[in-house]
ZAMI-254832 format. One line per 5 residues: their letters; for each residue x, y, z of C-alpha. Coordinates in steps of 0.02 Angstrom, whole numbers, plus 50000, padded with zeros to 5 digits. Each point is the difference from the previous one (the first is absolute). Layout:
N
A = X,Y,Z; ... .
//
This chain:
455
XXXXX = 50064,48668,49682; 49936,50168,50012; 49844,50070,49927; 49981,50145,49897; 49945,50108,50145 .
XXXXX = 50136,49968,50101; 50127,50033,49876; 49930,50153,49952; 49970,50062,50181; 50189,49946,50020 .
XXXXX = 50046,50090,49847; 49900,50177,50082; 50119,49971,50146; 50150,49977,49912; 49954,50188,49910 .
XXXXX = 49958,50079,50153; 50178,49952,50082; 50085,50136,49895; 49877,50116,50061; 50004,49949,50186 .
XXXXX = 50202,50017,49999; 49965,50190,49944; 49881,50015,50159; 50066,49934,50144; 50161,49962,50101 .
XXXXX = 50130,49868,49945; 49962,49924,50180; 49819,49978,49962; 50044,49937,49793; 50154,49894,50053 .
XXXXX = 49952,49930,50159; 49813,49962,49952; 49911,50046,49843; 50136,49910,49903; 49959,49820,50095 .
XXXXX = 49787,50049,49962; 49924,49863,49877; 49840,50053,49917; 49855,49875,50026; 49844,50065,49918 .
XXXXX = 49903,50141,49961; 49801,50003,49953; 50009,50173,49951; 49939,50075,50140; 50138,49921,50134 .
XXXXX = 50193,49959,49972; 50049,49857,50124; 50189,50022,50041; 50105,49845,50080; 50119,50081,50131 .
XXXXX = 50159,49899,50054; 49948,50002,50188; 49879,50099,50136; 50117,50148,50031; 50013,50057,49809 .
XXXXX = 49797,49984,50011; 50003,50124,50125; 50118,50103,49920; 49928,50031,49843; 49831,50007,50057 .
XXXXX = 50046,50147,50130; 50112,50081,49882; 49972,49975,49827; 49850,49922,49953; 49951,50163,49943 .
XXXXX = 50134,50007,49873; 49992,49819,49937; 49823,50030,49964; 50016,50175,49914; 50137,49932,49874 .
XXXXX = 49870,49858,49968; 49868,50109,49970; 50146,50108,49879; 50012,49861,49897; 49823,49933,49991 .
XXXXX = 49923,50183,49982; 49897,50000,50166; 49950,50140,50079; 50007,49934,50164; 50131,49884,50075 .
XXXXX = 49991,49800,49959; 49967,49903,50166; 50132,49904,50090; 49979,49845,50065; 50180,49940,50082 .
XXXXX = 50023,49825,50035; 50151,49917,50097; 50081,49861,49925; 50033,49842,50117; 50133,49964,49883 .
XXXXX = 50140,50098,50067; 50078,50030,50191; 49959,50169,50065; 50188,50103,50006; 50026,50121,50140 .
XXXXX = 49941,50154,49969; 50143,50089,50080; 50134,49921,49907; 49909,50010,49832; 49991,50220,50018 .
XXXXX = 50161,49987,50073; 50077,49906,49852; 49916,50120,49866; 50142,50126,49907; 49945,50217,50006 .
XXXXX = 49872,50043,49881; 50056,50033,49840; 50165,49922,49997; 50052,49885,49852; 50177,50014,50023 .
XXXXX = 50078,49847,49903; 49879,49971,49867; 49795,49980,50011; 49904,50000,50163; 49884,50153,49964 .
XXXXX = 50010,49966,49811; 49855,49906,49941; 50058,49845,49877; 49861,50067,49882; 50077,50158,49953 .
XXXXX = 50140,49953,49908; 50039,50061,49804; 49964,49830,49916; 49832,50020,50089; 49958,50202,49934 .
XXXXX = 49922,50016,49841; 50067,50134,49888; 49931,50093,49870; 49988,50189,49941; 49911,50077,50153 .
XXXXX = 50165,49940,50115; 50139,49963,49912; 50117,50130,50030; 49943,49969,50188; 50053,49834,49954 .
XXXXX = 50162,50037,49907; 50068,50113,50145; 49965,49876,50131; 50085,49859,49921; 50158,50131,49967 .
XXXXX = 50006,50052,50186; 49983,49791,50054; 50144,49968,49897; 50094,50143,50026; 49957,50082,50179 .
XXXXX = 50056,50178,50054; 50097,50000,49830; 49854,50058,49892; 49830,50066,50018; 50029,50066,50183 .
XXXXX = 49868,50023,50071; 49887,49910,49895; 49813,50094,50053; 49850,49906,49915; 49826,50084,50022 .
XXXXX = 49844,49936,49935; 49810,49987,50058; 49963,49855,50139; 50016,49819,49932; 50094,50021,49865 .
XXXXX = 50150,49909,50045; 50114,50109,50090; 50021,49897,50149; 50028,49850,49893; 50139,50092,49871 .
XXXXX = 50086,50044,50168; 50020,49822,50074; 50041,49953,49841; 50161,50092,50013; 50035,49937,50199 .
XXXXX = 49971,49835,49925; 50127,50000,49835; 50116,50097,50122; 50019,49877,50114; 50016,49858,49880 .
XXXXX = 50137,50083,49900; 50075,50086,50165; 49974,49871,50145; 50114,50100,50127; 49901,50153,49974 .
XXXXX = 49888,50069,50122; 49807,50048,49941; 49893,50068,50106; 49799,50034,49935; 49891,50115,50104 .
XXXXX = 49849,50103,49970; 50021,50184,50063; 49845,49981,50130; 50126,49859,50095; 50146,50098,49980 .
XXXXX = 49919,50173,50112; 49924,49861,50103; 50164,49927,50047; 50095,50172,50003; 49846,50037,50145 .
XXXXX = 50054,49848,50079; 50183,50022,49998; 49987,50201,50075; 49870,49950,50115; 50121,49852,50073 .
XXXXX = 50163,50094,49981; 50069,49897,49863; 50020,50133,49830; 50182,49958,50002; 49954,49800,49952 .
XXXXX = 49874,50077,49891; 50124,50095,49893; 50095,49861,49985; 49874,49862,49977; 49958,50120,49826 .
XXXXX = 50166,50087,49948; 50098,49833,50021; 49900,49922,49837; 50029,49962,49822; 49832,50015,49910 .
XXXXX = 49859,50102,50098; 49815,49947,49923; 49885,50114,50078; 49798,50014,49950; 49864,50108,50017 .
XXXXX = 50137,50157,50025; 49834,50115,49988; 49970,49972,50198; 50143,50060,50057; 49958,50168,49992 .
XXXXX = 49802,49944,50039; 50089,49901,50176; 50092,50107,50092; 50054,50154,49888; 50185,50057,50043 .
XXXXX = 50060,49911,50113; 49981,49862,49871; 50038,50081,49878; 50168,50042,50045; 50046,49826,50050 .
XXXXX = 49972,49932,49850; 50104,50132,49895; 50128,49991,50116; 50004,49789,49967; 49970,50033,49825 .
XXXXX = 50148,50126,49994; 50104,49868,50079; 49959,49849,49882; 50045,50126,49837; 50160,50046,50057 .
XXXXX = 50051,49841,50034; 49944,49925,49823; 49849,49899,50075; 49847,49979,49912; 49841,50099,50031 .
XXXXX = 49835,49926,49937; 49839,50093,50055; 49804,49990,49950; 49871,50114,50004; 49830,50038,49944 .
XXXXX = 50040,50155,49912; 50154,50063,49936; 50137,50101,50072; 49952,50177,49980; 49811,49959,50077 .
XXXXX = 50075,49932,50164; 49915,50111,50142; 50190,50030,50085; 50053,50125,50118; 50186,49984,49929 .
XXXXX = 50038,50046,49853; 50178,49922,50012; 49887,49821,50005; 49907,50056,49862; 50160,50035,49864 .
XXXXX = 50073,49867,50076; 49875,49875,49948; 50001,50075,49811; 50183,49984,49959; 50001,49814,49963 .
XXXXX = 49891,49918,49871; 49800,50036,50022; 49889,49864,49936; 49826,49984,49974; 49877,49819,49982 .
XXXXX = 49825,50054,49895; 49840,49905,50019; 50020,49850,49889; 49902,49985,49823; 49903,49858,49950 .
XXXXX = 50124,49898,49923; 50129,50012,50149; 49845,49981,50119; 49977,49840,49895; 50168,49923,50016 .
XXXXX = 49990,50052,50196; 49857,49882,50015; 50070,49850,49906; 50175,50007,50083; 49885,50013,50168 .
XXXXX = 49888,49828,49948; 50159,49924,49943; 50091,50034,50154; 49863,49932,50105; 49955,49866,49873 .
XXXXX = 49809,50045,49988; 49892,49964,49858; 49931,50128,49948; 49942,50049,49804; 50093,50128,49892 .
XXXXX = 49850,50067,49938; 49969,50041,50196; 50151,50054,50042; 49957,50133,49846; 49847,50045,50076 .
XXXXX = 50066,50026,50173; 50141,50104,49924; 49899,50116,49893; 49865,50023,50140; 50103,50031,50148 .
XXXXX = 50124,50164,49959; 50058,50043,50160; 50171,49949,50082; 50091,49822,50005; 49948,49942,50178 .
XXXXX = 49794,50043,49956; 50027,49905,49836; 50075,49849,50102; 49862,50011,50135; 49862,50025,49836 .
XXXXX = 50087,49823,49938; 50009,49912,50196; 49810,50044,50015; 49956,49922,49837; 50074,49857,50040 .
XXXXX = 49925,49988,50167; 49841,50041,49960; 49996,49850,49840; 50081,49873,50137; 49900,50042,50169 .
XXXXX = 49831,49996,49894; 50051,49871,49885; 49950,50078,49826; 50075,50003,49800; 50087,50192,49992 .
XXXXX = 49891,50084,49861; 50045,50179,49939; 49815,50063,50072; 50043,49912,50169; 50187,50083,50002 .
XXXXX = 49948,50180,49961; 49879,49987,50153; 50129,49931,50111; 50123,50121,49945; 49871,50176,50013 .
XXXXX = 50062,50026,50147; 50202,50045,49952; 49955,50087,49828; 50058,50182,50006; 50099,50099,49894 .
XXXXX = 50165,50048,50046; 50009,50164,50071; 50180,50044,49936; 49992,50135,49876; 49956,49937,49823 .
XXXXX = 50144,50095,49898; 49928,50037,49820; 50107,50020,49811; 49962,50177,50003; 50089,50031,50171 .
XXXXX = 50149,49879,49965; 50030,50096,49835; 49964,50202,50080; 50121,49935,50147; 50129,49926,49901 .
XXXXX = 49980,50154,49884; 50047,50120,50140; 50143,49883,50073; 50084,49984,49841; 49988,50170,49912 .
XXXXX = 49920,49896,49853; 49825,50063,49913; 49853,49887,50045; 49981,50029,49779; 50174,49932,49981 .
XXXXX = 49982,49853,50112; 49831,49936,49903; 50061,50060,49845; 50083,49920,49853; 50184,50075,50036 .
XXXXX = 50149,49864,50041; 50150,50121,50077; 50084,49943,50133; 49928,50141,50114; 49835,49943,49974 .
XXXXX = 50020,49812,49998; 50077,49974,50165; 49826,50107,50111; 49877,49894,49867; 50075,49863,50049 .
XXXXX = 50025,50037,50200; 49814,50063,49955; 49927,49825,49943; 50112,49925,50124; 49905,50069,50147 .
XXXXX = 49830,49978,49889; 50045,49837,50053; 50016,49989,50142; 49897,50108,50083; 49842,49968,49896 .
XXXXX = 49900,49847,49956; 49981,50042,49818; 50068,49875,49871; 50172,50008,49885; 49885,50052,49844 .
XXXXX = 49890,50122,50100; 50157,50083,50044; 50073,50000,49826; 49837,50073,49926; 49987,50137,50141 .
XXXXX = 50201,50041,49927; 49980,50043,49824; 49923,49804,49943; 50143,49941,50042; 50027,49782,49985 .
XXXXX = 49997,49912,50168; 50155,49940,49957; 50071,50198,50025; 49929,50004,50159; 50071,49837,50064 .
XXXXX = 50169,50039,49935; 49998,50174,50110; 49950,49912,50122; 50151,49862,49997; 50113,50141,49951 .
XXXXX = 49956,50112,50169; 49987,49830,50091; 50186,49962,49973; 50067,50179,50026; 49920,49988,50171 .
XXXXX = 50059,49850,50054; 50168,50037,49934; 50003,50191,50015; 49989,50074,50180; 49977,50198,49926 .
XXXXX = 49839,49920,49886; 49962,49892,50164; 49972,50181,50094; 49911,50082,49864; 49877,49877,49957 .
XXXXX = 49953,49937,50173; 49978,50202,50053; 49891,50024,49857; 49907,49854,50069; 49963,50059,50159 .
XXXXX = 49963,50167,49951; 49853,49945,49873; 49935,49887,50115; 49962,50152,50129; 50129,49945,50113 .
//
């Protein structure tokens, strides 16, 4: 049986996998990392078992650098963790030749899952206020693709669970539409491959490798200008313009919204902003709570509530540093063998506190915004009068009070008029259902979202 260290250094491994898929080719992730065992780790070095001497080699010439940066991500090192790579005597040693030549191209996943990680699926994405309509729109366009929602662009700050919202979708599609064909890229491999296919004379293939799909999942779209500029640029309208004609669904990421993309064309640009524009907000401290328990559940480690609290409350930033906050307590407790106090955690944790450094939206500017959106008196809206051309910004006011700010139902209802919690939390069920239901609400809420958040 295995010791505590080892399943925790196993468990670090299994986190950094995501990670590694992000960073390097699918010959490297399918042909070795995915066959790496973790042995041990002393926190200073991170032995690796590799299946045979050539993957050794490999990795240590060609990624070791990367492995040991996305350790040191999740751990909160400055510098890279150590590698130590061992080869197993348990396994024959393939030939090298015939294991490159029997990898797929990069960032196909035509039939169903090969680039999608098995993590990022719905069941596994915890929703609450800061990504729900992120949430709500994704699960539409899975169930319903290039019918709805088209394109579907979702924009938040890193490691908030874009990536994972968009596999989400390649995985229900593919579950509910086994014939169709999915294909998940990130926007750096995309102008890498369109390099490779002018360079070699093959564009024609390349057109048709991307204008020949169903779904199109494509990440980090911010580099495309940052890549190559227009030359890029211009392919990728040109296979966008081809997937909406034809009724295929477009799902893209980003780190800012549409309008904030650095883009030579402007075509791109309006092109992106005629579908559905989402937004996922840094987490509060309850949804950063449940994050953490469905994590220790999911990798069925013991850890307190009343520590999962701490860690929660301490640790603001995104999803992945609260994760890596969580991995590192653990670590530390197993590799040095102590009880987890509260003192003990906050020290082990110093190094991932931070406040998020999205804009803090405050009553005052939800109420002066709404105010000048809705031709409605800021007096009116925290006043005592019930018409129907009042009620409906008060309650699209407390509505985005909600969601944009960490203050509580009553704090809200005393900042309207003294208004009952129970006011606020009916506006905010009433708005809820209108924009789940209502795709003219849908727009004007999630615009007035963005805009108040700076974006």
């Amino acid at each position: 049986m295995p010791n505590r260290g080892e399943a925790l250094c196993k468990q670090l491994w299994k986190t950094a996998l995501p990670l590694l898929a992000e960073r390097v080719g699918p010959v490297t992730y399918d042909g070795f990392l995915r066959n790496v065992k973790a042995l041990s780790y002393d926190g200073e070095t991170f032995v690796l078992e590799v299946p045979n001497q050539f993957a050794k080699a490999w990795l240590e010439e060609h990624h070791s650098g990367v492995i040991g940066a996305a350790l040191a991500e999740l751990l909160q090192r400055d510098e890279p963790v150590r590698l130590d790579l061992r080869v197993s005597d348990r396994q024959p040693e393939p030939a090298p030749p015939q294991l490159l030549e029997a990898t797929p191209p990069a960032a196909e996943t035509a039939g169903g899952n090969r680039m999608l990680n098995p993590k990022y699926t719905f069941e596994q994405f915890v929703v609450a206020d800061c990504n729900r309509f992120a949430h709500a729109a994704a699960v539409q366009v899975a169930k319903s693709p290039g019918k709805s929602y088209n394109p579907l662009f979702i924009h938040s700050k890193v490691g908030l669970g874009k990536t994972h919202l968009m596999q989400a979708i390649g995985h229900m599609v593919c579950k509910l539409y086994p014939s169709a064909r999915v294909v998940y890229i990130s926007a750096e491999d995309f102008v890498n491959e369109l390099i490779t296919s002018i360079r070699d004379n093959r564009t024609e293939a390349f057109r048709r490798k991307y204008r020949t799909v169903d779904v199109w999942l494509v990440d980090d779209i911010q580099f495309i200008a940052a890549i190559e500029g227009p030359v890029s640029e211009e392919a990728f309208f040109h296979t966008f313009n081809t997937l909406y004609q034809n009724d295929k669904q477009v799902v893209i990421a980003s780190d800012c919204p549409p309008r904030h993309l650095q883009l030579i064309n402007e075509r791109l640009r309006s092109r992106l902003e005629m579908g559905i524009v989402a937004d996922l907000r840094h987490p509060d401290v309850e949804t950063r709570i449940a994050i953490l328990e469905k994590k220790v559940q999911t990798e069925e480690v013991s850890i307190p509530r009343e520590i999962l609290e701490l860690i929660a409350k301490e640790v603001e930033s995104n999803i992945r540093v609260l994760e890596g906050a969580l991995l590192n307590v653990c670590a530390y407790a197993s590799l040095n063998n102590v009880e987890l106090t509260p003192e003990l955690v906050k020290e082990i944790i110093a190094p991932y506190k931070g406040s998020s450094d999205q804009h803090r939206v405050t009553l005052e500017e939800i109420v002066d915004y709404v105010s000048k959106q809705m031709a409605c008196s800021k007096e009116d809206i925290l006043g005592p009068k019930r018409s129907k051309e009042i009620v409906w910004p008060r309650q699209v006011a407390m509505y985005l009070s909600r969601e944009l700010t960490d203050n509580s139902l009553a704090e809200i209802g005393r900042f309207f008029g003294n208004r009952d919690h129970t006011t606020v939390m009916h506006a905010y069920e009433k708005v809820s259902n209108l924009v789940a239901t209502d795709e003219k609400t849908l727009w004007l809420v999630n615009d007035m979202k963005s805009a108040l958040q700076g974006s």
